[in-house]
C-alpha positions in Angstrom: 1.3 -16.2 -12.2 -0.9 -14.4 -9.9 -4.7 -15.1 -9.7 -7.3 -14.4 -6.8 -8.4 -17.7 -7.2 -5.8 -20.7 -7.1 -7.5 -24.2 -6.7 -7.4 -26.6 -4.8 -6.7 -23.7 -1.8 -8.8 -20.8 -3.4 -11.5 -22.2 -5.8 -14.6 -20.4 -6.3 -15.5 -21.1 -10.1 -13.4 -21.9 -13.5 -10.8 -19.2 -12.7 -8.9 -21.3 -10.0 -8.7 -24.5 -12.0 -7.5 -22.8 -14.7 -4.8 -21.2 -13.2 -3.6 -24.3 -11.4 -3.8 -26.3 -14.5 -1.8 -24.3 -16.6 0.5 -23.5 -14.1 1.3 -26.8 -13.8 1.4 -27.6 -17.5 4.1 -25.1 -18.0 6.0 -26.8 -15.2 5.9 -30.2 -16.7 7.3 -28.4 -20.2 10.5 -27.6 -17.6 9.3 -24.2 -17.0 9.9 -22.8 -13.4 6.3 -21.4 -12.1 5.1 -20.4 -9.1 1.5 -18.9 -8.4 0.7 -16.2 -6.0 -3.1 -16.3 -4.3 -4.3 -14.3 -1.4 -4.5 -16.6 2.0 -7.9 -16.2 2.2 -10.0 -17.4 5.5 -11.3 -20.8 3.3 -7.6 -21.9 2.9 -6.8 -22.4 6.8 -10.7 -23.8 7.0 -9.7 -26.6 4.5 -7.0 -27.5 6.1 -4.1 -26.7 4.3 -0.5 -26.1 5.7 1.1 -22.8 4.8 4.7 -22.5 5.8 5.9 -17.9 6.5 9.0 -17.2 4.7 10.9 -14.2 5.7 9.4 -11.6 3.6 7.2 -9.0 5.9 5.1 -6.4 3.8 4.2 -2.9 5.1 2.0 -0.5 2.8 0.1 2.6 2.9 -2.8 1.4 1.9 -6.0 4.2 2.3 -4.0 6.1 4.7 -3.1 3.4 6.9 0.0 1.3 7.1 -1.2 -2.3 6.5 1.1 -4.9 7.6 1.2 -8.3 5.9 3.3 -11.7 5.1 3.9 -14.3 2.2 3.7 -18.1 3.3 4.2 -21.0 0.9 3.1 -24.0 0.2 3.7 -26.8 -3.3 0.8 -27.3 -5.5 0.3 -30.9 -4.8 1.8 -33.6 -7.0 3.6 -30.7 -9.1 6.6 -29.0 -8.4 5.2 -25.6 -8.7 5.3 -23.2 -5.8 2.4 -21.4 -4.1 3.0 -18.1 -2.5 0.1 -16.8 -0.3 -0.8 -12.9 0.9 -1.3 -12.9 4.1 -3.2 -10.0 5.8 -5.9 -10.9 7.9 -7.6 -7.4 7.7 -8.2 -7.7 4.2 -8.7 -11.7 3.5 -9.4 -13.2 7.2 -13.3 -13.3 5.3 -16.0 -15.5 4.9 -16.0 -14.3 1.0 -13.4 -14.3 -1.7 -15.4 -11.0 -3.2 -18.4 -10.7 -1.0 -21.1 -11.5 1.6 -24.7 -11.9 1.7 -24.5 -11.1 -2.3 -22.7 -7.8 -1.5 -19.4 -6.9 -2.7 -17.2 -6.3 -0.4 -16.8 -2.0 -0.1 -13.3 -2.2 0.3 -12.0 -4.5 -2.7 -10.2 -2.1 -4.3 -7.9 -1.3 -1.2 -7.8 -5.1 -1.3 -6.7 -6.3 -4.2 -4.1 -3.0 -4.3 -2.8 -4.9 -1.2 -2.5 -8.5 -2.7 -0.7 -6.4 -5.9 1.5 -4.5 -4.0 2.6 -7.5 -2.7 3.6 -9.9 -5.8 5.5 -6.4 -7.0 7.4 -6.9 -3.6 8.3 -10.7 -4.3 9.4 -9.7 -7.6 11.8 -6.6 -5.9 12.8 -8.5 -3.0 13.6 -11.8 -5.2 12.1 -14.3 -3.7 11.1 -15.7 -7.1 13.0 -14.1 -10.3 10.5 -13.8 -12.9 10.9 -13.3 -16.6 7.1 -12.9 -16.8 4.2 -12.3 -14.6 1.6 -13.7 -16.3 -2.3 -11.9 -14.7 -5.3 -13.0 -14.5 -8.8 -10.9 -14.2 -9.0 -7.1 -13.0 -8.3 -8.6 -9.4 -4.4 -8.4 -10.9 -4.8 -5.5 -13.3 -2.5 -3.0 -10.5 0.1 -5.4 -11.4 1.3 -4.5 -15.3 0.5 -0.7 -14.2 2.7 -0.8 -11.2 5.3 -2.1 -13.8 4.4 0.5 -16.4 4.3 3.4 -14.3 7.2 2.9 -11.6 5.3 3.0 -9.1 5.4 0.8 -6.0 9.0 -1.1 -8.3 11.7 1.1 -6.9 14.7 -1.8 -5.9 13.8 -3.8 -8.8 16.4 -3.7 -11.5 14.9 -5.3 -15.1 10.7 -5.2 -14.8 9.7 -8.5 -16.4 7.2 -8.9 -19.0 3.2 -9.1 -18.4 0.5 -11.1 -19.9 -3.1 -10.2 -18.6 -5.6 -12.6 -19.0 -9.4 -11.9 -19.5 -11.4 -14.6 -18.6 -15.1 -13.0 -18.2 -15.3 -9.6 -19.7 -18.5 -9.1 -17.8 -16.4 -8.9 -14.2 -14.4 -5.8 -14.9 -13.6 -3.9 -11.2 -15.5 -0.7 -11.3 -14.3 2.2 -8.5 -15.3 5.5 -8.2 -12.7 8.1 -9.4 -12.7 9.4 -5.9 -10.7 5.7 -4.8 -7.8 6.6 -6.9 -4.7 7.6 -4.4 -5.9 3.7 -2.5 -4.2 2.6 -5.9 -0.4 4.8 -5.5 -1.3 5.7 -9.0 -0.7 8.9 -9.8 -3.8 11.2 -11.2 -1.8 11.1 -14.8 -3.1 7.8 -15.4 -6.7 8.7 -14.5 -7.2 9.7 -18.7 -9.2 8.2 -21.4 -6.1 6.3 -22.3 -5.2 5.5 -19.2 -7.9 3.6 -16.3 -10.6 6.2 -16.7 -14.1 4.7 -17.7 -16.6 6.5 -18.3 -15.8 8.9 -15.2 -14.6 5.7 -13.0 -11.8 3.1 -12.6 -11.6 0.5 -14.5 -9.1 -2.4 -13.3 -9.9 -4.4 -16.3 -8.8 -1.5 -18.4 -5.7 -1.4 -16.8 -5.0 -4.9 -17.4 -5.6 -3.9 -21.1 -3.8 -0.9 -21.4 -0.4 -1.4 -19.5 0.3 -5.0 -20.2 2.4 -5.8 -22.9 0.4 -8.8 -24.2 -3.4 -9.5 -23.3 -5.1 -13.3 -23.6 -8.5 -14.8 -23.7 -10.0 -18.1 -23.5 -10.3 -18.4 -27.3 -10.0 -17.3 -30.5 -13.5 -17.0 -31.2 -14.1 -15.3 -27.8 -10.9 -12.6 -29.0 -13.3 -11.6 -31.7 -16.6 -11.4 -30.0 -15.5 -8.9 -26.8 -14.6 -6.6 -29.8 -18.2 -6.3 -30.4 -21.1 -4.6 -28.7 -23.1 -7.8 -28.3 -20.1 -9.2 -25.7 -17.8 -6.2 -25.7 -19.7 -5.8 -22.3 -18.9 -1.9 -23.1 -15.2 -3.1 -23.3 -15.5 -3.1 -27.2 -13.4 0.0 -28.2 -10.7 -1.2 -25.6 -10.8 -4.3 -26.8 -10.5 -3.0 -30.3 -7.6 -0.6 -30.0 -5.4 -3.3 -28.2 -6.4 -6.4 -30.8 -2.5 -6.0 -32.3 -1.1 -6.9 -28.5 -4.9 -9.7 -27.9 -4.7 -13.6 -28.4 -6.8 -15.8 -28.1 -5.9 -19.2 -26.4 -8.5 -22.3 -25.3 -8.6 -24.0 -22.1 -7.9 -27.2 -21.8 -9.2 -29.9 -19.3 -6.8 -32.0 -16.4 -7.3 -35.4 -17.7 -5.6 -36.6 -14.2 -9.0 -34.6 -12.8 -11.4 -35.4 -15.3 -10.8 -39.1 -16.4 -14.1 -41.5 -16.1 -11.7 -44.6 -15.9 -9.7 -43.4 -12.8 -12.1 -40.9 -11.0 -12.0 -41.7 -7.3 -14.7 -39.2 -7.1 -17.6 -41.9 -8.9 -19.2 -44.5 -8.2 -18.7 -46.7 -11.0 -15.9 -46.1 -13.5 -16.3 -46.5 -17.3 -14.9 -46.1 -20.5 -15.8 -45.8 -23.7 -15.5 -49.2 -24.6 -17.6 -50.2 -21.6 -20.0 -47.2 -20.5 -22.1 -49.6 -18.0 -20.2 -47.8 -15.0 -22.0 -44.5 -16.6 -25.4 -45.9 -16.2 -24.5 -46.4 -12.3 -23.5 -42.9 -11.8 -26.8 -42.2 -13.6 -28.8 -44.4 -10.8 -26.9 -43.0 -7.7 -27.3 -39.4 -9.5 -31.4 -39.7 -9.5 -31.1 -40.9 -5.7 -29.1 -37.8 -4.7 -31.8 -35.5 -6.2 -34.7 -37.6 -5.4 -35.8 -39.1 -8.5 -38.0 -41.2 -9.5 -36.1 -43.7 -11.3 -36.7 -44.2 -14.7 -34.1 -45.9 -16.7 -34.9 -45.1 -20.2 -35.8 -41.5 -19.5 -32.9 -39.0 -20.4 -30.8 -37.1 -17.2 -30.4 -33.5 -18.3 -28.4 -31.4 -16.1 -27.3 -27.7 -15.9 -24.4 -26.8 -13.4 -23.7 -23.7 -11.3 -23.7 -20.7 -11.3 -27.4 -20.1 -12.9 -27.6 -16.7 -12.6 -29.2 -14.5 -15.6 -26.1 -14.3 -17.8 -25.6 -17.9 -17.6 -29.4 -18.3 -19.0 -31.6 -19.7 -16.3 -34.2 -18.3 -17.5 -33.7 -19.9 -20.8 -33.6 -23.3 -18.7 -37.2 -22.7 -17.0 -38.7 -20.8 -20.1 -37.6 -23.9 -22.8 -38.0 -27.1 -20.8 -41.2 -26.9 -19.1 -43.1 -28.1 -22.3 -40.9 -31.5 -22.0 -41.5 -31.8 -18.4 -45.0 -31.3 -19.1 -44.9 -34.0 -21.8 -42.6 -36.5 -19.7 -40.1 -36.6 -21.2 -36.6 -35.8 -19.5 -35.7 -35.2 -16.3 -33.4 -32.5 -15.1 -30.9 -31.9 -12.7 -30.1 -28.1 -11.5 -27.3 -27.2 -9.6 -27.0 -23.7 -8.7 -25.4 -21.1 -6.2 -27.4 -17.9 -6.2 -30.1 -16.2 -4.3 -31.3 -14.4 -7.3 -34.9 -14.0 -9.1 -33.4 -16.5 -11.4 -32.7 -19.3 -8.7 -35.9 -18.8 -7.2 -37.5 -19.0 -11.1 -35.6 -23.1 -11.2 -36.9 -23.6 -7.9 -40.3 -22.9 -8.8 -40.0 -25.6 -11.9 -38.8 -28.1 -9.4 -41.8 -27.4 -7.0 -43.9 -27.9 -10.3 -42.2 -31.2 -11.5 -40.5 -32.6 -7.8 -40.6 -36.3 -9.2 -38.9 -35.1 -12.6 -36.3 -32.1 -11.3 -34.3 -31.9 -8.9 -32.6 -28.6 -7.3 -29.4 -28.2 -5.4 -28.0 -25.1 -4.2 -23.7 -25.4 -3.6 -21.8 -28.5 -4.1 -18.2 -29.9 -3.8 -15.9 -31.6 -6.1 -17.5 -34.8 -5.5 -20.9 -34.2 -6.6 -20.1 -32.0 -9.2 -18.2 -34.8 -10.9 -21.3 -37.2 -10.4 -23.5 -34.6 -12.1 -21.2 -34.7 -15.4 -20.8 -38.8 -15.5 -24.1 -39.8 -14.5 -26.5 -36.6 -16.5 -26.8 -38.0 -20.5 -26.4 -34.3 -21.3 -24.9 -31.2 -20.0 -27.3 -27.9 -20.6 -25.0 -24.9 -21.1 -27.4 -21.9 -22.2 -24.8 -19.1 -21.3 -25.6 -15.6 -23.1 -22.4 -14.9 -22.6 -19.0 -16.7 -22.9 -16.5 -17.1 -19.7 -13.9 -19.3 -19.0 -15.3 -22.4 -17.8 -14.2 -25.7 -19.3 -16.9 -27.9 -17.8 -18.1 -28.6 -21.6 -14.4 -30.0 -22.6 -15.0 -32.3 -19.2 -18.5 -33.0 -20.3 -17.0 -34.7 -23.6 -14.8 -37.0 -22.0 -17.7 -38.5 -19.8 -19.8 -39.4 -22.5 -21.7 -36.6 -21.6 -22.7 -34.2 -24.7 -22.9 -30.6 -24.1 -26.1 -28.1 -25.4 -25.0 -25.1 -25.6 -25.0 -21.3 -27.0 -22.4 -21.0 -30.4 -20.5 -18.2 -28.5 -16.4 -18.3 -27.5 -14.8 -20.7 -25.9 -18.0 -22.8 -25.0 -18.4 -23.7 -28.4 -15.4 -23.4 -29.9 -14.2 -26.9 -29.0 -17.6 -28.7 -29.7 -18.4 -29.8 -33.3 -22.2 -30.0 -33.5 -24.4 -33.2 -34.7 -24.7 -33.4 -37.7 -27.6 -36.1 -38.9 -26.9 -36.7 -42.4 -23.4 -37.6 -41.8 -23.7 -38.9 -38.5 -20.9 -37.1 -36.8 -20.3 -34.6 -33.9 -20.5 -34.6 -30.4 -22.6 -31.8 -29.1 -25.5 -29.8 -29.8 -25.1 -26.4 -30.4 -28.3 -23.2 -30.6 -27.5 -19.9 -31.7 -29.7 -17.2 -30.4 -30.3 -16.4 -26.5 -33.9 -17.9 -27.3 -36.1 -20.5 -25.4 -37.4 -22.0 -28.8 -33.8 -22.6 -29.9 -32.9 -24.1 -26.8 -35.6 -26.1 -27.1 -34.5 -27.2 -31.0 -31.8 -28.1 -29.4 -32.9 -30.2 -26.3 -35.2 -31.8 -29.2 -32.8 -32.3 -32.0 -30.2 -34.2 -29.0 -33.3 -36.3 -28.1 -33.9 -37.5 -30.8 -30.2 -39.2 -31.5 -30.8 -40.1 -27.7 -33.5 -42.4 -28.7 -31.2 -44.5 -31.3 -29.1 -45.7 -29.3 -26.9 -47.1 -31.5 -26.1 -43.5 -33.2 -26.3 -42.4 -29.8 -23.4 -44.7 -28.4 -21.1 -43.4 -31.1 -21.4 -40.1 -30.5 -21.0 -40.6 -26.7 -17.6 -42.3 -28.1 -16.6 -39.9 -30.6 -17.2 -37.1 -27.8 -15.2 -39.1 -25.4 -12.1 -39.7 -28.1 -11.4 -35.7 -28.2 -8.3 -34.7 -27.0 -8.1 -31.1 -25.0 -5.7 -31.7 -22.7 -3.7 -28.9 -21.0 -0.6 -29.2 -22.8 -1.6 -27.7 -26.1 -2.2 -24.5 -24.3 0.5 -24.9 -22.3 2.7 -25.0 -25.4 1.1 -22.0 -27.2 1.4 -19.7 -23.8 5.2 -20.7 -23.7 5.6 -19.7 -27.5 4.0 -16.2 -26.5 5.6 -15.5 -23.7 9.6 -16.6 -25.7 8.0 -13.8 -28.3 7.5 -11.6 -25.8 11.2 -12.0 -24.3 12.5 -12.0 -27.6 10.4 -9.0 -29.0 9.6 -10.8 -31.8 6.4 -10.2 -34.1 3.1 -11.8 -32.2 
């Protein structure tokens, strides 16, 4: 499995817990996995212990010979190995992707490098794959290498690829004149091959040269085919939907369990929630709150930028705040108009919302026990699984009916009492608001309010249902059997 982002050593948003979680998952099912992550500059700050194996790495790389190495480390309490690029040129950064909200100008040359390299563990045999499973256009090089030839010579059967998208809007863009950094050869710079409009698309690649492509769910499968969140991609999408599945996340219950969470304050299940209502308290100290004990905790996590609907947020709430009636929590890591927009609203409301920008593991899991509900106005779906994580705190989700955000959420329904989540349909501030308005109201019986908290937290979307359909696809794939 190779993935720029691998947590707990490279975690920058949904991508790196997804990839550890499902690594691991296939493990426990007796599969041998290991994951392959650039060593970038956070993983030495965090203080984690990579061990160098004897496997040096030498490309010509934009006409200069780049030297490299793979260390190792074990996921912890799995038996799944880690293997890390090391090339201190390329990943000795402050940034996985960027600085100071610039991408970096040399990616491409980058992620050629980290590529290059997981095609040289698979030549040199270090690990003897029967599939490398992809993730995002950071990996794309990887099926094409094994496609084309190129950059496999020494390695006797190529194995099979799966390419996962997990955010069609992130799709690696490089100008045409980038090419040769790649070792492709010009014959693949063609409508049907990685040409885009005129540049290189990575994500393409991943599309057209892997033998089986995945995405976060079924319903998200359908809606890159169309122009609303093909993101452009739609035709591509389209012509590969016979080799495209859709697959939902799960959740690490071992992570994400209210009873056992280090990580709290107060623990709680759904049989006694009282721990919740502490989280709730030490959550309102932590932003500054005024505390007010029957007012609802609304809170909206990171990253708020425009595709995730921040201004939604600002443009549907501020006649509640006005009124008095919730308070909100916003945690955020941008610089953008947007950010600045939901700091605004806080300077506005200081006693009622409170603003963070950047947070660890530790507050992020205090935000989902001790909010009431989880605001999720993305206009577009990705791969996050905070809302199945949401629902096992007792912690509803609000969000968009688009992919996998809502695909695991059953909405409220008030005439028969049941779901466990609240769910809008257009990218509009007055549904958002129907929404916010429509959870409210169940929030004030609290009786019909406790059972849904309970019903939410008695859903089951743990990582071993995925775990079992990826293994069934990638036997098909071995066996070259129907999909």
């Amino acid at each position: 499995m190779a993935s720029s982002e691998v947590a707990p050593f490279a975690r920058l948003g949904g991508l790196g817990d997804v990839t550890t979680a499902l690594a691991g998952a296939l493990a426990e099912r007796g599969n041998e996995v290991a994951l392959v992550v650039p060593k970038y500059l956070s993983v030495d700050r965090s203080g984690f212990r990579t061990e160098p194996i004897d496997l040096p790495l030498l490309f010509r790389v934009d006409n200069e010979e780049r030297t490299g190495w793979i260390h190792k480390a074990r996921l912890p309490d799995s038996d799944v190995d880690v293997y890390f690029v090391v090339n201190d040129h390329y990943f000795n950064r402050n940034g996985f992707y960027q600085e100071g909200g610039k991408d970096y100008p040399d990616n491409l040359a980058r992620f050629t490098f980290f590529c290059r390299s997981v095609i040289e563990l698979l030549v040199t045999g270090e690990f003897e794959a029967e599939i490398v499973h992809c993730h995002d256009w950071q990996t794309a090089l990887i099926p094409a290498y094994l496609k084309t030839g190129v950059s496999v010579s020494g390695l006797e059967h190529a194995p099979k690829t799966v390419f996962t998208v997990h955010n069609i809007a992130y799709q690696g863009f490089f100008g045409k004149n980038q090419l040769p950094t790649t070792g492709l050869p010009w014959e693949v710079f063609t409508p049907e091959g990685i040409e885009f409009y005129g540049d290189i698309n990575l994500l393409k690649a991943g599309f057209v040269y892997a033998d089986h492509v995945t995405t976060v769910s079924e319903r998200y499968a359908a809606e890159i085919m169309t122009p609303e969140q093909g993101c452009g991609m739609e035709s591509i999408v389209v012509a590969s939907r016979d080799r495209l599945t859709g697959i939902l996340n799960g959740v690490s219950y071992e992570t994400w369990n209210p009873q056992t969470d280090a990580l709290l304050p107060a623990r709680y299940a759904a049989d006694d929630l009282s721990g919740k209502e502490t989280c709730k308290a030490r959550l309102r100290e932590e932003m500054g709150l005024v505390r007010e004990p029957e007012m609802p905790l609304l809170a909206a996590l990171s990253p708020l930028e425009m595709q995730k609907g921040a201004e939604l947020l600002s443009g549907s709430l501020e006649v509640l705040l006005f009124a008095n009636e919730i308070q909100l929590v916003l945690v955020s890591e941008n610089t953008s108009n947007s950010d600045r927009q939901l700091q605004e609203l806080q300077a506005r409301f200081p006693n009622q919302v409170g603003f963070r920008r950047g947070c660890d593991d530790s507050f992020v899991h205090l935000v989902v026990a001790g909010s009431d509900m989880l605001l999720m106005p993305a206009q577009r779906s990705s791969c996050g699984t905070t809302q199945l994580s949401s629902l096992r705190y007792g912690t509803p989700p609000i969000l968009r009916q688009i992919g996998a955000m809502a695909e695991a959420v059953r909405d409220y329904n008030e005439a028969q009492k049941d779901g466990y989540g609240f769910i809008f349909h257009n990218p509009d501030p007055k549904d958002l608001l129907h929404a916010v308005r429509r959870a409210l109201s169940v929030y004030r019986d609290k009786t019909a309010w406790t059972a849904l908290m309970r019903r939410a937290m008695a859903q089951d979307y743990s990582w071993k249902a995925t775990a079992r359909r990826y293994e069934n696809l990638y036997r098909r794939l071995l066996e070259e059997t129907p999909l």
